[in-house]
N, C-alpha and C positions, 0 to 999 in steps of 0.2 A: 067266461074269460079264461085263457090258455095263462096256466101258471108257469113260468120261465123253468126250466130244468134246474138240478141243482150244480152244477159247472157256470152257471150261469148268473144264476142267486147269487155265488159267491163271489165273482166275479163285480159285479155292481157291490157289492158291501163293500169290497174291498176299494171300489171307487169312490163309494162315499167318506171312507175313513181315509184317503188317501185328500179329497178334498177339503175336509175338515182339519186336517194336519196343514195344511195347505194355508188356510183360513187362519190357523193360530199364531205362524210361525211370521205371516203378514202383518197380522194385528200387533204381535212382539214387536216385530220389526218400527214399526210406524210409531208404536210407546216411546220405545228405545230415541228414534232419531228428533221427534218432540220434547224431551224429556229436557231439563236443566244438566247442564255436565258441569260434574265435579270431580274433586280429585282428594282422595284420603291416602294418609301413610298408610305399608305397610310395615308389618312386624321383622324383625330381624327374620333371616334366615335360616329354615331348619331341613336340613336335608332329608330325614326321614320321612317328611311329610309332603314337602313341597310338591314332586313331581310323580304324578300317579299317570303312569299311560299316557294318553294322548292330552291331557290336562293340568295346568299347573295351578294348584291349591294355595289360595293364600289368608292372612288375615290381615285386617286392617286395626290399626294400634300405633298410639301415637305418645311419649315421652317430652311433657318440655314443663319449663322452672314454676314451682308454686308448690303450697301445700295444700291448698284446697281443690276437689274437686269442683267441676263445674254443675251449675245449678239444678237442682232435681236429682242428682246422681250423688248417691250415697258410696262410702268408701267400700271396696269390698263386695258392692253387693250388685246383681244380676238380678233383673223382673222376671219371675216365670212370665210372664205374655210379654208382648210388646206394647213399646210405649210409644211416643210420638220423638224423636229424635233430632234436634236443630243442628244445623251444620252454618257455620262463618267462613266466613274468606278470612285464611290469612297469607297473606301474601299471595306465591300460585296455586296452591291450593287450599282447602277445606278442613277445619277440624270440629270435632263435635263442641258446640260449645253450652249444651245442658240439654234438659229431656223433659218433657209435661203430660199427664196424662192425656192430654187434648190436643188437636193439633192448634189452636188458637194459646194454648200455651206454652207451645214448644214456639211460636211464629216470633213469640215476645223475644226471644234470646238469638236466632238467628236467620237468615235470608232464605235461608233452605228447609226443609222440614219433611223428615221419612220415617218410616215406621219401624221398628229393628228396637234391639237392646242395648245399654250401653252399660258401663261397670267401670271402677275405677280403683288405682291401687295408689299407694305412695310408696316412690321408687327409691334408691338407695339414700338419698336425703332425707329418708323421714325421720322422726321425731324419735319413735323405739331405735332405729337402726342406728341414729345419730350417736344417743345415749350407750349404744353395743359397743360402738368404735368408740367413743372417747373412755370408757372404762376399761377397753381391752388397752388403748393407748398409756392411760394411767398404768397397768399392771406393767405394762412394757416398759416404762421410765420414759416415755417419747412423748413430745409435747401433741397436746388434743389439738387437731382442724377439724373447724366444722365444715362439713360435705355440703356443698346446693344444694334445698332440696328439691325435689323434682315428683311430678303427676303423673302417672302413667292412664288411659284412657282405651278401653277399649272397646271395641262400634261392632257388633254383628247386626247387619242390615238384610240379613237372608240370601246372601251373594258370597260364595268363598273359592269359586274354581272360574277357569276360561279356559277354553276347548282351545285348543288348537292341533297343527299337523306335530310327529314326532321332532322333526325337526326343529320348528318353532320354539316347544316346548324345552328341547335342550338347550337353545342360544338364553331364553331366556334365564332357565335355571342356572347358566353357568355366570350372566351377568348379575344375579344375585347374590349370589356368591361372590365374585367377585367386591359385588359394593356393600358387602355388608361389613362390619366392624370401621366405617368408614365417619363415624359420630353420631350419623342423621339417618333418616329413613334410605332402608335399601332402594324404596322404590314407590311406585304411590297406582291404586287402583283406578280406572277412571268409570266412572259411574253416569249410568240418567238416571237424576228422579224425575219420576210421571206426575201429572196432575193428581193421581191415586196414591200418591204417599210411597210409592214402591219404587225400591232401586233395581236397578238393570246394569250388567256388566256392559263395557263397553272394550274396554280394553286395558293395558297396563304399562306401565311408561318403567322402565331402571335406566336409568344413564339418560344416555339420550337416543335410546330404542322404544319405540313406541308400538305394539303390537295390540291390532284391533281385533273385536270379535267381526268374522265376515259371515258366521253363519246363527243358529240360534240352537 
């Protein structure tokens, strides 16, 4: 048997790893458009970070009234591994609403269920922060109000950039900017979960600009 030359050899290697990229980018593809779609805040805007190249980096993080964290997620504190992660509808979109080591105990708390980290702080309502201002307020001779307090929640789910062209990339950056200090989320990520517990970008909505991923 005639061994192929090596221009040759290389030439099929590179064919099979060019079909194989091929094969994964398919298989993503098909995850993706399967997948449940949601939709998570993102975090205020931070210009440092946001826009890298051809890609705009984001995180998901969500602020609203209460003192308690939601169920399984402890104040403060981050899983080194992942957990199983619930997601609820509220309203048009999705917020995490607790975590279980299992996915049959994450199912108990919300419709959606992914694999990621969650963590959670209390936001300038909280109880220390509370007692800060109304003792600075006492020093000051100003009468004390107490602040709402508020939750802050944070969801890393393995997903925190979307490719796009340069262009793209700036429209969006400049409409996050624009909607940020505007009360509510600049803007919100849209996600599939897979039947496998794993999220998949989809795209990212600010305003009423909606920009999908078109490749992988």
């Amino acid at each position: 048997m005639k061994v192929p030359a090596p221009p040759t050899r290389i030439l099929m290697a590179a064919g099979v790893l060019a079909l194989l990229l091929v094969g994964l980018v398919v298989r993503e593809n098909m995850a993706r458009d399967q997948g449940t779609e949601v939709r998570l805040a993102l975090a205020g805007y931070d210009p440092r970070s946001l826009l890298q190249g051809h890609y705009v980096q984001f995180r998901m993080q969500e602020t609203f009234p209460g003192r308690a964290c939601p169920p399984g997620v402890r104040e403060g504190y981050r899983s080194g591994k992942p957990v199983w992660v619930a997601l609820r509808r509220d309203g048009d979109h999705h917020r995490a609403a607790g975590a279980g080591l299992t996915r049959a105990e994450a199912a108990r708390l919300g419709e959606v269920t992914v694999q990621g980290r969650v963590s959670c702080y209390p936001g300038a309502g909280s109880i220390a922060e509370q007692a800060a201002l109304a003792a600075a307020a006492r020093g000051a001779g100003v009468p004390v109000r107490e602040a709402a307090p508020t939750v802050t929640v944070d969801v890393d789910l393995g997903v925190d950039r979307i490719h796009l062209d340069q262009k793209g990339a700036e429209a969006v950056q400049g409409d996050l900017q624009r909607a940020a200090g505007g009360g509510g989320p600049p803007g919100y990520a849209v996600l599939s979960i897979g039947p496998d517990g794993k999220a998949r970008v989809k795209g990212l909505i600010v305003g009423k600009r909606r920009v999908d991923l078109d490749w992988w």
